[in-house]
C-alpha positions in Angstrom: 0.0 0.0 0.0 3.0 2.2 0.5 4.6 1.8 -3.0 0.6 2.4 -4.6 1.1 5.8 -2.4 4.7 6.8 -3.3 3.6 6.2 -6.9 0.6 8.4 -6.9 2.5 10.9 -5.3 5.4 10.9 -7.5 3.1 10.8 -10.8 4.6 13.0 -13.4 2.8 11.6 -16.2 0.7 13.6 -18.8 -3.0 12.3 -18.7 -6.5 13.4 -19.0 -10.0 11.7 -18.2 -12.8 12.9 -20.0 -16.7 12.5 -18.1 -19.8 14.0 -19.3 -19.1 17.6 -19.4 -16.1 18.2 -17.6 -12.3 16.8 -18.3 -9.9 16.4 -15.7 -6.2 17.2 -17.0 -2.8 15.8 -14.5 0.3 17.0 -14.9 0.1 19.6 -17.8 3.0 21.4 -19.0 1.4 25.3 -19.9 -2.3 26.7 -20.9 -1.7 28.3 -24.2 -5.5 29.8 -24.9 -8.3 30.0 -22.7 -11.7 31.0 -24.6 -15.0 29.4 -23.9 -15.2 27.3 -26.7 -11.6 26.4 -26.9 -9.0 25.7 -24.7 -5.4 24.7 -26.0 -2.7 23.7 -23.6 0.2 21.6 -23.3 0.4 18.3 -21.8 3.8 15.9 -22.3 4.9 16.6 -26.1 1.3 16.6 -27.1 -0.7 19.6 -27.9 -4.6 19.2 -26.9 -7.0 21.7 -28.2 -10.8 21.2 -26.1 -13.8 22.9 -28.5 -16.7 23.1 -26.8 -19.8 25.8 -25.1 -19.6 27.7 -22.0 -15.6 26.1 -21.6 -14.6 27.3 -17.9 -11.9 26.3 -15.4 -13.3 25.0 -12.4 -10.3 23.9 -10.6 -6.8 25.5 -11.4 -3.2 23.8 -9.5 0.1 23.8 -10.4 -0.4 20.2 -11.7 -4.4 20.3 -12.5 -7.1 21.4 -13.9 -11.4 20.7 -14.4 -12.7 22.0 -17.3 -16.4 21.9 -17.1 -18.8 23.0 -19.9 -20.4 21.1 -23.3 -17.4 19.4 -24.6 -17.8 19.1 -28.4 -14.3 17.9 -29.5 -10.8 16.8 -28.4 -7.9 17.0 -30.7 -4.6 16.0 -29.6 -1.5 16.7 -31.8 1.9 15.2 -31.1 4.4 17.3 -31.4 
């Protein structure tokens, strides 16, 4: 149970989970944009671009962030 602790903890990789009408983004590098219908941000060497209605930032930390809003599209480019 320790190691599954030290692991979360120590998580540095880039990952997002998407639910209905709100994505949760963990360790991102930089918010590029911030409009509400797209937000485009770095995470890892991918650039994701979120299109969607009424876009906001419902939780902001150094490591995460909640988008919440009508989520439309999700591209991700590799860079």
């Amino acid at each position: 149970m320790i190691d599954s602790i030290r692991d979360y903890i120590k998580d540095t990789d880039f990952r997002f989970t998407v639910y209905k009408d709100k994505i949760d983004i963990v360790n991102y590098k930089k918010i590029i944009s911030l409009e509400d219908e797209k937000i485009l941000f770095l995470g890892g060497n991918q650039k994701i671009t979120i299109r969607g209605k009424d876009l906001t930032l419902n939780k902001l930390l150094d490591d995460e962030i909640l988008i919440v809003g009508k989520i439309l599209k999700i591209e991700v480019l590799y860079e």
